[in-house]
N, CA, C and O of each residue as an XYZ file, in Angstrom:
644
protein
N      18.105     11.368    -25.816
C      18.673     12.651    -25.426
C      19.149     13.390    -26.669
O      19.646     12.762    -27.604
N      19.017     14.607    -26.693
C      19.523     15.400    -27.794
C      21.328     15.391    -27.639
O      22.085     14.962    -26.768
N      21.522     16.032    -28.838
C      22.929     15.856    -29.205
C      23.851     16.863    -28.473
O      25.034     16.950    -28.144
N      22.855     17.487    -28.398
C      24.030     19.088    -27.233
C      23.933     18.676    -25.501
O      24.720     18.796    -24.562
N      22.588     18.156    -25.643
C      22.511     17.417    -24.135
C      23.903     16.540    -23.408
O      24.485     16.781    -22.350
N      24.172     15.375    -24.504
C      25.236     14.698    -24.662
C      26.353     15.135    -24.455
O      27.140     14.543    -23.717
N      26.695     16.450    -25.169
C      27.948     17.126    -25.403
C      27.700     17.856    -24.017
O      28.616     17.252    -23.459
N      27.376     18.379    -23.371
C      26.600     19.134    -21.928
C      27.371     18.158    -21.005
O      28.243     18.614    -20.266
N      27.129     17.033    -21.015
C      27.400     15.877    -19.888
C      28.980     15.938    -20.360
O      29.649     16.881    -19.939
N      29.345     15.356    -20.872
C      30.869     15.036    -21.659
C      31.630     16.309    -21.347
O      32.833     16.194    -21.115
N      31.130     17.386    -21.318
C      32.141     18.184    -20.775
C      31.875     18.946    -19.582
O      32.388     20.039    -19.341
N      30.951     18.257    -18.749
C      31.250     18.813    -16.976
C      31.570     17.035    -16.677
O      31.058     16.706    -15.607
N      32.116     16.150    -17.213
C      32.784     14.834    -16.910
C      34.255     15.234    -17.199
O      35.203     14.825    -16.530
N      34.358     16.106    -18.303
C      35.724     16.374    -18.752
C      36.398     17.398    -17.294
O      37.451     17.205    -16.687
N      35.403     18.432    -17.071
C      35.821     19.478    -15.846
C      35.934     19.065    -14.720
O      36.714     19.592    -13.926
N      34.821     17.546    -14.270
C      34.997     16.917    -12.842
C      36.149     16.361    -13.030
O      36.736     16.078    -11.986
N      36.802     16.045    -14.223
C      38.670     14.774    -14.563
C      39.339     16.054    -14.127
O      39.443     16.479    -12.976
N      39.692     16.491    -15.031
C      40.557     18.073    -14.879
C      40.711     18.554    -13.303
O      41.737     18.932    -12.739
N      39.505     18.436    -12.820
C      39.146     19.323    -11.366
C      38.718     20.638    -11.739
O      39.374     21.378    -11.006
N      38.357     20.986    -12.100
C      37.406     22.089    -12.482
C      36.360     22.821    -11.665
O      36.237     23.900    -11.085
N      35.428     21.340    -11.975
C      34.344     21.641    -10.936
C      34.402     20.904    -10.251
O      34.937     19.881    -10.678
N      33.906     20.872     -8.708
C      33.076     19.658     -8.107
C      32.019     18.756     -8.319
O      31.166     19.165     -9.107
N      31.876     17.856     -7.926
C      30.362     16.805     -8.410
C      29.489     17.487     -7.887
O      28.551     17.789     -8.624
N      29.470     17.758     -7.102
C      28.245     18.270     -6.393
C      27.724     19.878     -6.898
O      26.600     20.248     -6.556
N      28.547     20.725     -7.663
C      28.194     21.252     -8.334
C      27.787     21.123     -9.920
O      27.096     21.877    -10.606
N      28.482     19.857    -10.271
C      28.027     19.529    -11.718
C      26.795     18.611    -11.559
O      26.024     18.394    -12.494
N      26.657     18.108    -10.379
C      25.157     17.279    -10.061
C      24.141     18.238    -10.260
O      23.264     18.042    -11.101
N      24.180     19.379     -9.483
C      23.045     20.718     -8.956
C      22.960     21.304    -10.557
O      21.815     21.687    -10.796
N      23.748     21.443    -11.534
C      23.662     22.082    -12.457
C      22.769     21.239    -13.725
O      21.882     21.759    -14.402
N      23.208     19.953    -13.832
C      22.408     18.840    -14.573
C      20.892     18.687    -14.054
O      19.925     18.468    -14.784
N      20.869     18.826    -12.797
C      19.642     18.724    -12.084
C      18.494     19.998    -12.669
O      17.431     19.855    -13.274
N      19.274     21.391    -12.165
C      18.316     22.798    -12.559
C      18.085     22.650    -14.098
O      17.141     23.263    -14.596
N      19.046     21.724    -15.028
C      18.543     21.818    -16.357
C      17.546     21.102    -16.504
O      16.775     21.523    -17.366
N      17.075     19.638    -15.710
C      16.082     19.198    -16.408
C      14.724     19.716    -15.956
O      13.691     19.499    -16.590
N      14.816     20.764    -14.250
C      13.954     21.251    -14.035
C      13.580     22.323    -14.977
O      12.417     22.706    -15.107
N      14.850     22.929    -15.808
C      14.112     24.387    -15.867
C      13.786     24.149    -17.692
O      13.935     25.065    -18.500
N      13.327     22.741    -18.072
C      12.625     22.719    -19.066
C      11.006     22.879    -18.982
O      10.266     23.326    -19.859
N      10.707     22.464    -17.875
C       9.354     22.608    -17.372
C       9.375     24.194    -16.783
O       8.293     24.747    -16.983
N      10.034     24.757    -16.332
C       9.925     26.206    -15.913
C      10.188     27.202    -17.281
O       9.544     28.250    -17.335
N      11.151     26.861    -18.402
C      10.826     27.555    -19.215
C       9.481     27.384    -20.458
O       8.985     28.238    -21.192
N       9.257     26.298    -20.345
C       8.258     26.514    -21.478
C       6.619     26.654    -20.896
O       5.653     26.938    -21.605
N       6.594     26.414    -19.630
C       5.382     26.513    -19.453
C       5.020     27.629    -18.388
O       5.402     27.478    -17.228
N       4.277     28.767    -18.766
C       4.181     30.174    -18.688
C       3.046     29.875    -17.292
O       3.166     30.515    -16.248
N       1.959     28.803    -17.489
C       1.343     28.840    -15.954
C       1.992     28.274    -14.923
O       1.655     28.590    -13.782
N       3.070     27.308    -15.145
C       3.753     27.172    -13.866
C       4.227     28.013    -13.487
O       3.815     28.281    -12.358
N       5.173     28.856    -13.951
C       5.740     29.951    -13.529
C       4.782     30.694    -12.381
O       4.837     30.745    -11.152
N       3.810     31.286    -13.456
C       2.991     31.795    -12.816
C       2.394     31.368    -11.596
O       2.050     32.279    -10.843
N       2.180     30.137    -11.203
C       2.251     29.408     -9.993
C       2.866     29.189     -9.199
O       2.468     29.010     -8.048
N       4.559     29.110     -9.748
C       4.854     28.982     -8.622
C       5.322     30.404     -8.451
O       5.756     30.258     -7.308
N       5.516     31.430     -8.675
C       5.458     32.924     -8.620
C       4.463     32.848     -7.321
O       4.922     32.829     -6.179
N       2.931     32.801     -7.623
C       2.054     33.460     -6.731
C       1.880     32.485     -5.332
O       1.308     32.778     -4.283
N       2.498     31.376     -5.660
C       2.858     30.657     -4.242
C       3.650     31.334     -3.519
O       3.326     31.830     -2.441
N       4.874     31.429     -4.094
C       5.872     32.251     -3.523
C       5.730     33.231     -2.552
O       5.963     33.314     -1.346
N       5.154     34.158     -3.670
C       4.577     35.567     -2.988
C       3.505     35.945     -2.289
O       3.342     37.161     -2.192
N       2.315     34.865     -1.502
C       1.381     34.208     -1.061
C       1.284     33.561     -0.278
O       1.655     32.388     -0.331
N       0.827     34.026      0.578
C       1.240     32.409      1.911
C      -0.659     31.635      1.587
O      -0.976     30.481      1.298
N      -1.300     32.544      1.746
C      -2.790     32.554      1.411
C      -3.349     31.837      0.372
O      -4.273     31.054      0.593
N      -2.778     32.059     -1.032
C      -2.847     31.801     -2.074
C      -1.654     30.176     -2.181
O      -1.968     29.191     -2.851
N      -0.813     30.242     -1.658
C      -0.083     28.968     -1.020
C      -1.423     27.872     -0.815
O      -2.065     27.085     -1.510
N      -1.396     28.372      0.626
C      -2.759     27.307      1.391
C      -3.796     26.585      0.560
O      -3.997     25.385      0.372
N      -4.580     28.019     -0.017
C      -5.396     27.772     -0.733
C      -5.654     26.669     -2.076
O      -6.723     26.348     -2.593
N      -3.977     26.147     -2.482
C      -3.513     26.019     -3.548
C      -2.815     24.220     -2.837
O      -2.553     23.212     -3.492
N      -2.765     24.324     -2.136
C      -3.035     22.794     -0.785
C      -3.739     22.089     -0.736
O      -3.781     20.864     -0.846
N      -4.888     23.435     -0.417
C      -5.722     22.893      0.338
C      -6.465     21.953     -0.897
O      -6.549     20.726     -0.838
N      -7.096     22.972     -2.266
C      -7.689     21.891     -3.286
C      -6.781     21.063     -3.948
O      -7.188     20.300     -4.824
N      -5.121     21.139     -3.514
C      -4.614     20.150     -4.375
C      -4.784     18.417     -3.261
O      -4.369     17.313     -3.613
N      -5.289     18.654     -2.339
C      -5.559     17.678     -1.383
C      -7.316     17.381     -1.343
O      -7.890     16.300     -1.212
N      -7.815     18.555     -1.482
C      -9.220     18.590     -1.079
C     -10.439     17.778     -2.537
O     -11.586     17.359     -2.379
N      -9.546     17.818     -3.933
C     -10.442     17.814     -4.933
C     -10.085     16.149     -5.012
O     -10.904     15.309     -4.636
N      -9.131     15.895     -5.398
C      -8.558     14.082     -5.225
C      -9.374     13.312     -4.163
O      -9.953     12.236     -4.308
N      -9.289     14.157     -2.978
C     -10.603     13.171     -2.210
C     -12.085     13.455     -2.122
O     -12.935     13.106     -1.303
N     -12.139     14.253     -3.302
C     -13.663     13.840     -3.476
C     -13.864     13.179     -4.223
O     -14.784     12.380     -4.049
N     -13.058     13.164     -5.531
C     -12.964     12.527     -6.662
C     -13.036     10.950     -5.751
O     -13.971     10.157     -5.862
N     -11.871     10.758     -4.895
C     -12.526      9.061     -4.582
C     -13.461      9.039     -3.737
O     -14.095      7.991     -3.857
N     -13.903      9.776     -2.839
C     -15.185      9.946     -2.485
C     -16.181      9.098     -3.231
O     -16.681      8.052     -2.817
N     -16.425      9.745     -4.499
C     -17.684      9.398     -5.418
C     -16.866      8.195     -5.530
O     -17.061      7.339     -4.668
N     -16.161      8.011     -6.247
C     -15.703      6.769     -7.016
C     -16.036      5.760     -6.002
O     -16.818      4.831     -6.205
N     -15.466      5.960     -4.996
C     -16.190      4.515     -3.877
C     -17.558      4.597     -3.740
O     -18.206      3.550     -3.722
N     -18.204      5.851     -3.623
C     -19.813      5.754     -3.646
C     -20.193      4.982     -4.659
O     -20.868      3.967     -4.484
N     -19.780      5.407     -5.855
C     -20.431      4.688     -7.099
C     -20.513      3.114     -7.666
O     -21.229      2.442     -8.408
N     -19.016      2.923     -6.629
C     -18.838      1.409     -6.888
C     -19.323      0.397     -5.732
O     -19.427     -0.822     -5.872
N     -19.599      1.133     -4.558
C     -20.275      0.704     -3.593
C     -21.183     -0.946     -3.951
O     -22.333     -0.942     -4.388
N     -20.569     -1.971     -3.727
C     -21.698     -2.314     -3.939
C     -22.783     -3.660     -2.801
O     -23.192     -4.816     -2.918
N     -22.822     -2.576     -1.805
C     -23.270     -3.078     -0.525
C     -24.656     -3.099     -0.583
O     -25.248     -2.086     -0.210
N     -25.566     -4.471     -1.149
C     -27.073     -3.938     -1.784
C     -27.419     -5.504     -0.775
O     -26.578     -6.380     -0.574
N     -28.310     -5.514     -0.456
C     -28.583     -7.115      0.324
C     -29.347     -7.929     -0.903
O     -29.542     -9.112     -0.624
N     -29.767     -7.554     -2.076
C     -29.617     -8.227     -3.059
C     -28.414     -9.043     -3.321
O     -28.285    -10.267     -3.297
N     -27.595     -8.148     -3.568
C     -26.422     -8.516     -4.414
C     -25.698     -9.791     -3.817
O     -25.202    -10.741     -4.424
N     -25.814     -9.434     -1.843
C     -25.511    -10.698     -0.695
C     -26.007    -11.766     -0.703
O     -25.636    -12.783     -0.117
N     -27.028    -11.577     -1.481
C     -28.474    -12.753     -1.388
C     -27.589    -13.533     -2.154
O     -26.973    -14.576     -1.935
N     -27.689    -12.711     -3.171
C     -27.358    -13.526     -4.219
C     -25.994    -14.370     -4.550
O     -25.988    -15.349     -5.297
N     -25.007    -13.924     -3.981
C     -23.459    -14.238     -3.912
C     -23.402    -15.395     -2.798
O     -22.953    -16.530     -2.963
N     -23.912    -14.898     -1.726
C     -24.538    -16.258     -1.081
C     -24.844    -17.660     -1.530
O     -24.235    -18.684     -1.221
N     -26.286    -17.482     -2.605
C     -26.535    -18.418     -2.921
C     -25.831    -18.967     -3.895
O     -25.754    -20.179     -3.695
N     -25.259    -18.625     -4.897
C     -24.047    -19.220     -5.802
C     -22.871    -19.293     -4.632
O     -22.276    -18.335     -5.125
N     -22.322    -19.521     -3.876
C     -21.155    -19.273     -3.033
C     -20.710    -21.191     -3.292
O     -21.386    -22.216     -3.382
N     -19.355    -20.900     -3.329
C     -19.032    -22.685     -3.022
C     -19.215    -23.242     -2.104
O     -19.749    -22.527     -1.256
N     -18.989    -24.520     -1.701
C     -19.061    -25.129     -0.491
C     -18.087    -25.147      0.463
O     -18.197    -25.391      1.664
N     -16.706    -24.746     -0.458
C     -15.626    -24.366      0.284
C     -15.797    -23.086      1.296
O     -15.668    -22.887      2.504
N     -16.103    -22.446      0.317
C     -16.333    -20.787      1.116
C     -17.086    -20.748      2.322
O     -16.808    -20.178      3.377
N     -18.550    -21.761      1.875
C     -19.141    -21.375      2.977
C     -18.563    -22.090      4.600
O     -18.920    -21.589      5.666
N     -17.806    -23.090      4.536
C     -17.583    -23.788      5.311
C     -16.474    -23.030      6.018
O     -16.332    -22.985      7.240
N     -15.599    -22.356      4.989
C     -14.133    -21.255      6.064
C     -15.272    -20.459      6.338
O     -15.586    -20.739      7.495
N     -16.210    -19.449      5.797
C     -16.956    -18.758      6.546
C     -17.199    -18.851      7.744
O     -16.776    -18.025      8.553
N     -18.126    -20.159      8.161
C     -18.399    -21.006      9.324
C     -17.273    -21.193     10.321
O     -17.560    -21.002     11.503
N     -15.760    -21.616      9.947
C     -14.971    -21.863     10.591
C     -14.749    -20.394     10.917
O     -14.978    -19.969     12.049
N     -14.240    -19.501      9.793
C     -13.857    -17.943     10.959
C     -14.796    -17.506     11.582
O     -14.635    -16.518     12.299
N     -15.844    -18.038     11.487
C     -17.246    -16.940     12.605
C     -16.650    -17.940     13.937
O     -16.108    -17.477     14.941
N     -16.829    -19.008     13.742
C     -16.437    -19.919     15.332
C     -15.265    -19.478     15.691
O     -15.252    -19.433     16.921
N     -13.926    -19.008     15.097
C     -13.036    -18.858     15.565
C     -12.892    -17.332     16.159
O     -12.084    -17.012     17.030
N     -13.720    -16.558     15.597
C     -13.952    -15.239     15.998
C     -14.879    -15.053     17.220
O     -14.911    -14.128     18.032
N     -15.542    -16.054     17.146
C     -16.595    -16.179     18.302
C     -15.865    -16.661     19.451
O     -16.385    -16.458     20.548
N     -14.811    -17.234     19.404
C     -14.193    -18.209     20.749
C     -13.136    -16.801     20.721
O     -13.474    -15.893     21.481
N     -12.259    -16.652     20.135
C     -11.629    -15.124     20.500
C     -11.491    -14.118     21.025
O     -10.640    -13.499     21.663
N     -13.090    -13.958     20.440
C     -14.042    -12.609     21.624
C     -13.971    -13.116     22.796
O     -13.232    -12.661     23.670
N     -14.999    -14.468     22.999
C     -15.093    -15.242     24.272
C     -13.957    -15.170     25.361
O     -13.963    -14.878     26.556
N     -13.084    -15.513     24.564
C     -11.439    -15.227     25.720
C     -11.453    -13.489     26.354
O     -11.664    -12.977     27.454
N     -11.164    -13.071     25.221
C     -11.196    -11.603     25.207
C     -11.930    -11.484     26.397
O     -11.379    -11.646     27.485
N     -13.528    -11.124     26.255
C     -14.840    -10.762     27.336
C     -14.043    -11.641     28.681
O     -13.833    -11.246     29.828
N     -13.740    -12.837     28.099
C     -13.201    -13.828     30.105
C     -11.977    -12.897     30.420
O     -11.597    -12.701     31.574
N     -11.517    -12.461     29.558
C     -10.210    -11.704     30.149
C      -9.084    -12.918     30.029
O      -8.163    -12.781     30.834
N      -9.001    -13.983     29.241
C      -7.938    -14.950     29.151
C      -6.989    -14.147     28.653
O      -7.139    -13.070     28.076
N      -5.701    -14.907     28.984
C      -4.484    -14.191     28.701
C      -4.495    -15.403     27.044
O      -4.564    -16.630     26.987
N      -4.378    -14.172     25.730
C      -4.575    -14.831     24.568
C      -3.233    -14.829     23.997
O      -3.279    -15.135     22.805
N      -1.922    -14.568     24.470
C      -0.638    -14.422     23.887
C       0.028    -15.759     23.447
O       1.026    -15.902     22.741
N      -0.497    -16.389     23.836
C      -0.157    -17.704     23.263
C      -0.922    -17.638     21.479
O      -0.255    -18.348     20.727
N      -1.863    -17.096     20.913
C      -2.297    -17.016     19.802
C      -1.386    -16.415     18.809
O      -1.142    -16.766     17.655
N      -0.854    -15.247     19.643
C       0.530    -14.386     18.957
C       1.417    -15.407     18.526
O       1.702    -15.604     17.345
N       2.002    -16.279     19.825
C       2.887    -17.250     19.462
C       2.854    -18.273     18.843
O       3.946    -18.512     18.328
N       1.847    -19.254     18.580
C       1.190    -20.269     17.565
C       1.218    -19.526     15.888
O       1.797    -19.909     14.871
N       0.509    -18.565     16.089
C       0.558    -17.888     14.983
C       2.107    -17.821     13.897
O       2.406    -18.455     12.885
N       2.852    -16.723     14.698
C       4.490    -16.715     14.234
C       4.934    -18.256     14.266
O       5.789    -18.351     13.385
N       4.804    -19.141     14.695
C       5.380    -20.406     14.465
C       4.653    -21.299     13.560
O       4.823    -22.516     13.493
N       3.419    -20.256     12.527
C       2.603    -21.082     12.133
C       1.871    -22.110     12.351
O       1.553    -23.011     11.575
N       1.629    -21.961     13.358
C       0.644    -23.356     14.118
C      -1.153    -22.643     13.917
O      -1.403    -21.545     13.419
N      -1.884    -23.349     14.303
C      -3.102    -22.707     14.828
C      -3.544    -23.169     16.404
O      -2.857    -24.136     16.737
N      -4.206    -22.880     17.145
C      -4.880    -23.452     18.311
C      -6.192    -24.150     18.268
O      -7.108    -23.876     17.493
N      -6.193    -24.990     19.092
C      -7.509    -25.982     19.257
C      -8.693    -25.673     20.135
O      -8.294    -24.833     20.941
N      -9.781    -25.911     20.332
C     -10.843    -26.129     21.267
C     -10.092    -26.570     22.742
O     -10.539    -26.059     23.769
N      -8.944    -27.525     22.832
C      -8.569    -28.608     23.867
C      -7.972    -27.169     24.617
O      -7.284    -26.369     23.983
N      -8.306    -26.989     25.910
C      -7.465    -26.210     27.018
C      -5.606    -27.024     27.261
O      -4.519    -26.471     27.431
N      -5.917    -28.223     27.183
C      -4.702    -28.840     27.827
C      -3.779    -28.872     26.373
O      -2.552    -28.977     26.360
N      -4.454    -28.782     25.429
C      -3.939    -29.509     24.139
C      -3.951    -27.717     23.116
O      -4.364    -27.857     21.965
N      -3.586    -26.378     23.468
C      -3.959    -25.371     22.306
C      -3.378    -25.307     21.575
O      -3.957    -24.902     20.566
N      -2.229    -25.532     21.435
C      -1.040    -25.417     20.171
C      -1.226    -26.644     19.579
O      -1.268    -27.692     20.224
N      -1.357    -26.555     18.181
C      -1.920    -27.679     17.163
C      -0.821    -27.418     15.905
O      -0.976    -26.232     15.614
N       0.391    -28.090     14.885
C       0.548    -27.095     14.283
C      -0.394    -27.209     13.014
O      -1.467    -27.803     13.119
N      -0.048    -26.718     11.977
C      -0.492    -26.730     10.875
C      -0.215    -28.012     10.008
O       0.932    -28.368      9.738
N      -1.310    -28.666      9.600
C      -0.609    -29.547      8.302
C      -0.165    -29.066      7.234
O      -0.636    -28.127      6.594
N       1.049    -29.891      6.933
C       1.381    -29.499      5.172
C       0.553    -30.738      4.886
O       0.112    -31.732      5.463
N       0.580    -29.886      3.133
C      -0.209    -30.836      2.320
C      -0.394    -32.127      1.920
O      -1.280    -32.886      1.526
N       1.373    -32.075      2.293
C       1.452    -33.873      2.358
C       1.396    -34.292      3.064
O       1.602    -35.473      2.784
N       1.225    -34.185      4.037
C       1.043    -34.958      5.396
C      -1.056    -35.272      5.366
O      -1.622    -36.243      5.867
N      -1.589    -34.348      4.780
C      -3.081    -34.660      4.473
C      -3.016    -35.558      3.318
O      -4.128    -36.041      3.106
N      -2.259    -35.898      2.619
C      -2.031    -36.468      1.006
C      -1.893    -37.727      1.662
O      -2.916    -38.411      1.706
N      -0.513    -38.338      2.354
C      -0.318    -39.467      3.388
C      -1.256    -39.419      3.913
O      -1.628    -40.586      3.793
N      -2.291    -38.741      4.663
C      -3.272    -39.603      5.885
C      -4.247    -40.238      4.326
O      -4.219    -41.418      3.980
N      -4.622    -39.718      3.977
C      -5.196    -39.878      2.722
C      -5.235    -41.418      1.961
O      -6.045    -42.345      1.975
N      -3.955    -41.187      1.309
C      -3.498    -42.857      0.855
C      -3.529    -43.787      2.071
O      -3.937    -44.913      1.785
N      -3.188    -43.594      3.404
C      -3.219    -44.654      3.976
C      -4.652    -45.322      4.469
O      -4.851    -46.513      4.706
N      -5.532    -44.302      4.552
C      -7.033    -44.929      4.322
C      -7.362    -45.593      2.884
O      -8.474    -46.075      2.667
C-alpha cells in the first residue's frame, strides 16, 4: 500500500475513536476509493459504464455477448477436445487393466438388475438406505443388505487361508 493510503486509513480510525464518523460511512468511503481507481484511470470503462447507464438496449446487448461469446469459446474448446473416436475406444479397451475391466462388468450387472427392478416396478428404497449406511445389496431377495468390507477384514479372510 502506498504511504498516503496508510495515512487515509489511520485517520478515518482516528475519526471512528473520536466519533466523528460512523463505520459504515468510513467503510463506504474506503470502499468508493478502491473502486474509483479503476474508474479514474481507465477512460473505456467509464465510457461503458456511462452507455450502460444511459441504454437499456445497449445494456442488453452488452449481456447478452458478455454471456454469449464465453460460451462459444467453450463450445469449440469441448469440440476440439472431444475425444469420442471408436478408434481411440478400441484402443483404451485393449490396453485397459484387468481391474477395470472387471468393475466395468460388475457396474453393467448392477445397472442391469436396477433397471430390472425399476421396469418390475420394485419398491428400490431400500438401495437409498444400504447406500447411506454404506452397505451394498446382493442378488439374495431374503438376504439384500450386505455391508461393505473393510480392508482388513479381506486382509484376515486372506491370512486365514
Amino acid at each position: 500500500m502506498a504511504q498516503n493510503e496508510i495515512e487515509e486509513m489511520l485517520d478515518h480510525l482516528r475519526r471512528i475513536k473520536s466519533g466523528e464518523n460512523s463505520t459504515r460511512k468510513v467503510l463506504r468511503e474506503s470502499s468508493e476509493k478502491s473502486m474509483s481507481i479503476l474508474w479514474e484511470k481507465s477512460g473505456t470503462w467509464r465510457w461503458l459504464v456511462r452507455r450502460t447507464k444511459e441504454s437499456k438496449p445497449f445494456f442488453i446487448g452488452f449481456a447478452t455477448v458478455c454471456g454469449v461469446i464465453p460460451g462459444i469459446i467453450g463450445f469449440c474448446v469441448m469440440s476440439a477436445t472431444n475425444t469420442r473416436s471408436p478408434e481411440l475406444e478400441a484402443k483404451l479397451r485393449k490396453n485397459a487393466r484387468l481391474e477395470t475391466l472387471m468393475m466395468g462388468k460388475v457396474n453393467k450387472e448392477r445397472l442391469a438388475e436396477y433397471l430390472g427392478e425399476l421396469q418390475r416396478k420394485e419398491n428400490t428404497n431400500d438401495r437409498y438406505v444400504a447406500a447411506l449406511k454404506g452397505e451394498t445389496l446382493t442378488r439374495k431377495p431374503y438376504q439384500r443388505i450386505q455391508p461393505v468390507p473393510n480392508t482388513s477384514d479381506i486382509e484376515a479372510k486372506k491370512e486365514q487361508k
